[in-house]
C-alpha positions as CSV (number, residue, x, y, z in Angstrom):
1,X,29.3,-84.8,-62.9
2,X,32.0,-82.9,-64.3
3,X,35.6,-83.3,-64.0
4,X,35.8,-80.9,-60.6
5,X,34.2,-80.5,-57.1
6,X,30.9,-78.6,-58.4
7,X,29.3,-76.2,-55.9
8,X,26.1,-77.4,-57.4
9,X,26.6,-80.8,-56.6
10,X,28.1,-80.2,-53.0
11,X,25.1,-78.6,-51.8
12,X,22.8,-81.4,-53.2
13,X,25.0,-84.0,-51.5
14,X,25.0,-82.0,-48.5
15,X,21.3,-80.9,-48.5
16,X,19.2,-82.9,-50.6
17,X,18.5,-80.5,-52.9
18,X,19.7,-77.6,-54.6
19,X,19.9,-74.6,-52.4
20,X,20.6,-70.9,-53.9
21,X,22.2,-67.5,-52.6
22,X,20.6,-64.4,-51.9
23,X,22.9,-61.8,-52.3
24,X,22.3,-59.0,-50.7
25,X,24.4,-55.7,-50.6
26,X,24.3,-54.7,-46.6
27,X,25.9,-51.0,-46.9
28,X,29.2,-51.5,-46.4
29,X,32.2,-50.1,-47.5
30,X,35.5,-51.1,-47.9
31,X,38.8,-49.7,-45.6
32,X,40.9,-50.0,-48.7
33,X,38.8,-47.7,-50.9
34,X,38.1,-45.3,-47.8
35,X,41.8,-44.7,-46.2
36,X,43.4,-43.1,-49.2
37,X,45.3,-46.0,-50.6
38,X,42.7,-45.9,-54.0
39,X,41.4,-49.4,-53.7
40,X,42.0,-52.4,-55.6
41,X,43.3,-51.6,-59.0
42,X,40.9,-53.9,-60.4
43,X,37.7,-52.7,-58.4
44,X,35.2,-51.0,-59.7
45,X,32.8,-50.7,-56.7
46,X,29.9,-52.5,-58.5
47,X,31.2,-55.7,-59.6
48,X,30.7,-57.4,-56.4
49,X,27.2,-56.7,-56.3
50,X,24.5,-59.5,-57.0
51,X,23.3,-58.9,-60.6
52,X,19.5,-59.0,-60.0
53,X,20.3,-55.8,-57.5
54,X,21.7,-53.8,-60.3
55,X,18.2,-53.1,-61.6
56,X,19.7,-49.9,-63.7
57,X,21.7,-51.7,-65.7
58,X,18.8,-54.4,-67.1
59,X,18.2,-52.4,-70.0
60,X,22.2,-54.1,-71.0
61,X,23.0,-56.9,-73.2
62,X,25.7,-59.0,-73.8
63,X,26.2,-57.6,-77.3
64,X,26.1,-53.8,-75.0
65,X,29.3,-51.7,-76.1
66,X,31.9,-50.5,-73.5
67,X,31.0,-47.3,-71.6
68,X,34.0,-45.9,-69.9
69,X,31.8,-43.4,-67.6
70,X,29.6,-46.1,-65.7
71,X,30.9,-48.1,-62.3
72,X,30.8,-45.1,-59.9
73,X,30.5,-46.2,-56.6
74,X,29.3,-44.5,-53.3
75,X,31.7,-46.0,-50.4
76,X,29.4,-43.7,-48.4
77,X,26.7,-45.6,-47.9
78,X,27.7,-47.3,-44.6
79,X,27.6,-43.7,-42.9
80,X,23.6,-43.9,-43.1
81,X,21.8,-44.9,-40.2
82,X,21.4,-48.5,-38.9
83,X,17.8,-48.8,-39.6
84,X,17.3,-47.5,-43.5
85,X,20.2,-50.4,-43.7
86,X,18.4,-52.7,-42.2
87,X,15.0,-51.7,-44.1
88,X,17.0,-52.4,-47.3
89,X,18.3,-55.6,-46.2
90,X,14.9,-56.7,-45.1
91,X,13.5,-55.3,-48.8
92,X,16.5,-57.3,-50.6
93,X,15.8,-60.5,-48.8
94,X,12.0,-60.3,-49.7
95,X,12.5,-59.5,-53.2
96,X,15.5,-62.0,-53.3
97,X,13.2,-65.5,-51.9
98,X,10.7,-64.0,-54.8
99,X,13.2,-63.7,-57.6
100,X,15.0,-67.3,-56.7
101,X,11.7,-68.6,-55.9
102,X,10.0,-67.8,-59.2
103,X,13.1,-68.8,-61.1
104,X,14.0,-71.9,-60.1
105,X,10.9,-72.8,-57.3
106,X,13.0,-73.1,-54.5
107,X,12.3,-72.0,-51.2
108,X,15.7,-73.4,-49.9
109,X,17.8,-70.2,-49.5
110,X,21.4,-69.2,-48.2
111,X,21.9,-65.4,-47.1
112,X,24.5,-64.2,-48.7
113,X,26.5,-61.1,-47.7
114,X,28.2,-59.9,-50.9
115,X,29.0,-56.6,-51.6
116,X,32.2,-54.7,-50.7
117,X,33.6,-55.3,-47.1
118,X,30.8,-57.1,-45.0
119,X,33.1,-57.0,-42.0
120,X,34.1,-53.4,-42.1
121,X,32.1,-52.0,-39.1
122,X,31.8,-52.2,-35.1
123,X,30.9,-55.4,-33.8
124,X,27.7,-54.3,-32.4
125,X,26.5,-52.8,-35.2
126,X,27.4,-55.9,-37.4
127,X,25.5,-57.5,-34.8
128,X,22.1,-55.8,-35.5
129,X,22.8,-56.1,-39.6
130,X,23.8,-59.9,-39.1
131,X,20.3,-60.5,-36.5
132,X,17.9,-58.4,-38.7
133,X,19.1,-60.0,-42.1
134,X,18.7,-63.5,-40.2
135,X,15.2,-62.8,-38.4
136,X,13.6,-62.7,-42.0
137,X,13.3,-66.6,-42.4
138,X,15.0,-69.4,-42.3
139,X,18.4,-70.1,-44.4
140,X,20.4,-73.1,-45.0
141,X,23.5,-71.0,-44.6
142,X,25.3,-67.3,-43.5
143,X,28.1,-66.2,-46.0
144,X,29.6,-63.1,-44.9
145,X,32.7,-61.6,-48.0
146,X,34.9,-59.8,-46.6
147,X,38.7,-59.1,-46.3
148,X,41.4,-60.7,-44.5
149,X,42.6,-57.4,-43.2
150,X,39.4,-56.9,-41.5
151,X,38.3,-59.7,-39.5
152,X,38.8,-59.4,-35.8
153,X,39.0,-62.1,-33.1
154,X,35.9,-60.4,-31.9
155,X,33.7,-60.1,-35.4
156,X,35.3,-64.5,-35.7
157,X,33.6,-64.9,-32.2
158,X,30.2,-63.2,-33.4
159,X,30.3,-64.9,-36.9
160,X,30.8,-68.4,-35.1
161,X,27.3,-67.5,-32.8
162,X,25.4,-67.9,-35.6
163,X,26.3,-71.7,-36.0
164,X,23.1,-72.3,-33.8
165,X,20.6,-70.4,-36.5
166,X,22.1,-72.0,-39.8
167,X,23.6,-75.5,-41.3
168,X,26.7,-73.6,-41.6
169,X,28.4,-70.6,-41.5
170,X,30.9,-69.4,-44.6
171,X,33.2,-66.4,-44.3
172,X,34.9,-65.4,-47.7
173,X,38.3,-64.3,-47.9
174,X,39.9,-62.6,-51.0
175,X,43.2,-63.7,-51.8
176,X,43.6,-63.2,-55.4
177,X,47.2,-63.9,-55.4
178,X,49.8,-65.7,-53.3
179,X,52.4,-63.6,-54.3
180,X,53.6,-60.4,-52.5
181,X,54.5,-58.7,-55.7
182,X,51.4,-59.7,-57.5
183,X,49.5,-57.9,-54.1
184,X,51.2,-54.9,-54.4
185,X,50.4,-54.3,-57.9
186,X,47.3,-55.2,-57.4
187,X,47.0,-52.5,-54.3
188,X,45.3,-55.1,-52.0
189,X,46.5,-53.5,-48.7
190,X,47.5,-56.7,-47.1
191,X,50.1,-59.8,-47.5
192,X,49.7,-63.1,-48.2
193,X,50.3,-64.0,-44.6
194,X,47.8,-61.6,-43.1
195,X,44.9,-63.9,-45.5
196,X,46.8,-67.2,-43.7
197,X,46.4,-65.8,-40.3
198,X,42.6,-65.1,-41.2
199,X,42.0,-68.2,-42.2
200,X,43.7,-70.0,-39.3
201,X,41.8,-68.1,-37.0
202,X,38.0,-68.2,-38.8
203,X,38.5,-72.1,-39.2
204,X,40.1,-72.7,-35.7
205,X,37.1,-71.1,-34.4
206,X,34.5,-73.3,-36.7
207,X,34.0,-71.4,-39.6
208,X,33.9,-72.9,-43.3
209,X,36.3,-70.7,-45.6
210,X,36.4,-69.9,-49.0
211,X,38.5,-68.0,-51.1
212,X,38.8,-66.1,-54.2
213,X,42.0,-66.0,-56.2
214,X,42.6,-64.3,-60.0
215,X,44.2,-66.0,-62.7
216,X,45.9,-63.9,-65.7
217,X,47.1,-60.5,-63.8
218,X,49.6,-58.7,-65.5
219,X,52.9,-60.5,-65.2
220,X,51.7,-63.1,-63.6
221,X,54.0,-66.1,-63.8
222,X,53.4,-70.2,-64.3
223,X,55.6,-70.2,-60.6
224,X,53.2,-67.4,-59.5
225,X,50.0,-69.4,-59.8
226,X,51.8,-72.7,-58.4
227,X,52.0,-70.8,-55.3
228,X,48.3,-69.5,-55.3
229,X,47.6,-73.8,-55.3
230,X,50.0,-74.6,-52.9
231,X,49.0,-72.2,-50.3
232,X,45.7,-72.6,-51.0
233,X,46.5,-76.2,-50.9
234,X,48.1,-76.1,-47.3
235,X,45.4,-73.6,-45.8
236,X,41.9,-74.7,-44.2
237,X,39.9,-73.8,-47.0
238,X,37.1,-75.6,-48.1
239,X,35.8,-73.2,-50.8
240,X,37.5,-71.5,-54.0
241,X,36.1,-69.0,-56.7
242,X,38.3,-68.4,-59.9
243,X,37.8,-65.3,-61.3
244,X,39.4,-64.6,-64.9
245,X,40.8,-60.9,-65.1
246,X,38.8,-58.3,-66.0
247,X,39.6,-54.5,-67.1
248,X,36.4,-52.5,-65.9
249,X,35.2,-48.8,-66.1
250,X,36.6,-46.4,-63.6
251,X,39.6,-48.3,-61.8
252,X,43.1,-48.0,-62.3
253,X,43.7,-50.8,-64.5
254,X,41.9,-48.9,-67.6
255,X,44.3,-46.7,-67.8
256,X,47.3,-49.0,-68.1
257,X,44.8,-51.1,-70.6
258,X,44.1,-48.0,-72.9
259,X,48.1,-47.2,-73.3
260,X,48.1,-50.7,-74.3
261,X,50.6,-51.7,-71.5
262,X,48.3,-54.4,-70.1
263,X,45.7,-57.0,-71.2
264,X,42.9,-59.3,-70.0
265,X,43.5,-63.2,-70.5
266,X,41.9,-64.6,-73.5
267,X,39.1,-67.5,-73.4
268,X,42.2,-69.8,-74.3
269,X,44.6,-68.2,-72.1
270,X,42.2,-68.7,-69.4
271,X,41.2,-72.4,-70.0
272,X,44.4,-73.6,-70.0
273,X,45.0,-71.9,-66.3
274,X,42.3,-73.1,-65.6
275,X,43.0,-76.6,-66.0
276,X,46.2,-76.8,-65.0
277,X,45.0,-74.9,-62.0
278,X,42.0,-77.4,-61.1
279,X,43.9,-80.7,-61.5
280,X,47.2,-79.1,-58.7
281,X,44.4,-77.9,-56.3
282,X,43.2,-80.4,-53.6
283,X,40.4,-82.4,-54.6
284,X,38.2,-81.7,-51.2
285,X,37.8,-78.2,-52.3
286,X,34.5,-77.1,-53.7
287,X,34.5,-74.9,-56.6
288,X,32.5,-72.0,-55.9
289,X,32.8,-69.9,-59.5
290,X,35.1,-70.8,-62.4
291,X,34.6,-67.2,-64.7
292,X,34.3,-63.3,-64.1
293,X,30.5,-62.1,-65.1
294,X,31.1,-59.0,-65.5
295,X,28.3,-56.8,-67.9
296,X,29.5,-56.2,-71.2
297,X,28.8,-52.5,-71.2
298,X,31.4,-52.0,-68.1
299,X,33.7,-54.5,-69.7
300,X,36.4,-53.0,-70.8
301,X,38.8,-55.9,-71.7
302,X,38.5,-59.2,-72.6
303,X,35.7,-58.5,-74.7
304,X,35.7,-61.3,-76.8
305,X,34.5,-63.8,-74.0
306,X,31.7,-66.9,-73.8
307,X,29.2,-66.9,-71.4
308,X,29.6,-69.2,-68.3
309,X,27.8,-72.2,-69.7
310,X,30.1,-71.8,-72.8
311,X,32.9,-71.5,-70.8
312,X,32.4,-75.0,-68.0
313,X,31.3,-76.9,-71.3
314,X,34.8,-76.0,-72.8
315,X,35.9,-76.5,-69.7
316,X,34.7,-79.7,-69.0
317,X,35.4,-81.3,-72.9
318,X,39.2,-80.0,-72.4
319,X,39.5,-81.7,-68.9
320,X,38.1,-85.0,-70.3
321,X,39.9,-85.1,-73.5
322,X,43.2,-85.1,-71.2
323,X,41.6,-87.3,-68.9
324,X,42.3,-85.1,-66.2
325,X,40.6,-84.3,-62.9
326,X,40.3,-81.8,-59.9
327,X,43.6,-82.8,-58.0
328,X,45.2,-85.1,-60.4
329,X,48.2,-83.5,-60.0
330,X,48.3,-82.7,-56.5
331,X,50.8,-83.6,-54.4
332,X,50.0,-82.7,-51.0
């Protein structure tokens, strides 16, 4: 068991057994990409993804150079019709069960909705993505990513329907940052207390939350991060990812990183947030993703960075030699 409330080790608790995602990329687009404010500077429209969609890219390594021309995305994709939507949905799942079933011979699957904004339409037509993706077996769980700016009373109300089909249903929130400085330079398009309200309102109506947060944005303070714990800390989440910066192809950090104005966190940089992060969070909180993953060849910055076993063994031997522990410093 390692030193911090493992995902892994939730579900098996939970389930009695190990149950994996399919992530699935529904069409969507995102409001912040699409209403002239540019996006997230860090976004690169791919990134969020699952990996074993992004078929083009398997020809990559990790040893893969940097290519500054690939990460286009198309945020035009939720302007096709409702049913070649679906049909891909329906395609992902089935090639999804295969791929986690022939990998790790589980049949015991959540259905994940991943990429981009998997909030950002009508309610009725969420309705028919949400039923289709769910008529094509049985899952454990429904995770629907999404922003905090676009989650409605009315999408909270259809989300919280599907309790009756699944174990559980998860809706992700990205906060990166609980600073309101850190969110502008980031261009996230919302405040920290719009992601509050979101999560007040998706867990008062029975919803699990997680969240995602970034460590190692560019002037990002010690005081900075101790207020991404607190909040975090005083908020109904039940679920965190940690993402370590990264400088991608085609977004508006690249820039900034090629005039040598900005960097990524280092592997060291980033334990040591890490650690310090883990042992002020609450120890109830499950710990969803620790790293960034993204491919080397759209990598732009920090290139010089172990894989994710590397990185929770490192992890892990750091936490034990200080004999420290999720929450250990915690004072709520």
């Amino acid at each position: 068991m390692p030193p911090w409330n493992s995902y892994k080790e939730h579900l098996v608790s939970l389930y009695g057994e190990p149950v994996y995602r399919i992530g699935i990329d529904g069409g969507f687009s995102c409001p912040n990409r699409e209403n002239g404010n540019g996006g997230c500077v860090y976004c690169d429209a791919l990134g969020a993804s699952a990996a074993w969609l992004r078929t083009s890219e398997s020809s990559f390594r990790r040893s893969s150079p940097f290519e500054e021309t690939i990460g286009q995305g198309d945020c035009g994709r939720s302007r096709l019709p409702l049913r070649e939507r679906i049909g891909a949905i329906e395609k992902q799942i089935e090639k999804g069960r295969d791929f986690i079933l022939r990998r790790y011979g589980s049949r015991r699957v959540s259905l994940y909705f991943q990429a981009f904004t998997n909030t950002y339409a009508p309610v009725q037509d969420l309705k028919k993505l949400y039923d289709a993706a769910l008529d094509c077996g049985d899952f454990t769980e429904l995770i629907v990513s999404t922003r905090p700016d676009c989650l409605t009373d009315e999408t909270i109300a259809l989300l919280a329907s599907y309790r009756d089909r699944v174990d559980e249903v998860w809706v992700e929130l990205g906060l990166q940052s609980a600073s309101d400085r850190l969110l502008r330079m980031m261009n996230r398009g919302h405040d920290v207390s719009c992601w509050q309200d979101a999560v007040s309102r998706a867990s008062g109506s029975g919803l699990k939350v997680g969240a995602h947060v970034i460590l190692g944005f560019p002037t990002e303070t010690d005081e900075d991060q101790a207020l991404t714990v607190e909040t975090i800390n005083r908020s109904a989440v039940s679920a965190l990812k940690i993402h370590n910066l990264n400088i991608t192809a085609r977004t508006a950090l690249l820039g900034d990183y090629f005039k040598g104005e900005i960097t990524a966190p280092s592997f060291e940089r980033h334990l040591q947030s890490t650690v310090l992060f883990l042992r002020r969070l609450r120890p109830d909180i499950v710990i969803e993703r620790l790293i960034c993953e993204t491919p080397a060849h759209r990598l732009a910055s920090p290139r010089q960075f172990p894989d994710k076993s590397a990185f929770l063994r490192a992890l892990e031997q750091r936490m034990r030699q200080k004999g420290a522990y999720q929450g250990d410093l915690c004072a709520n």
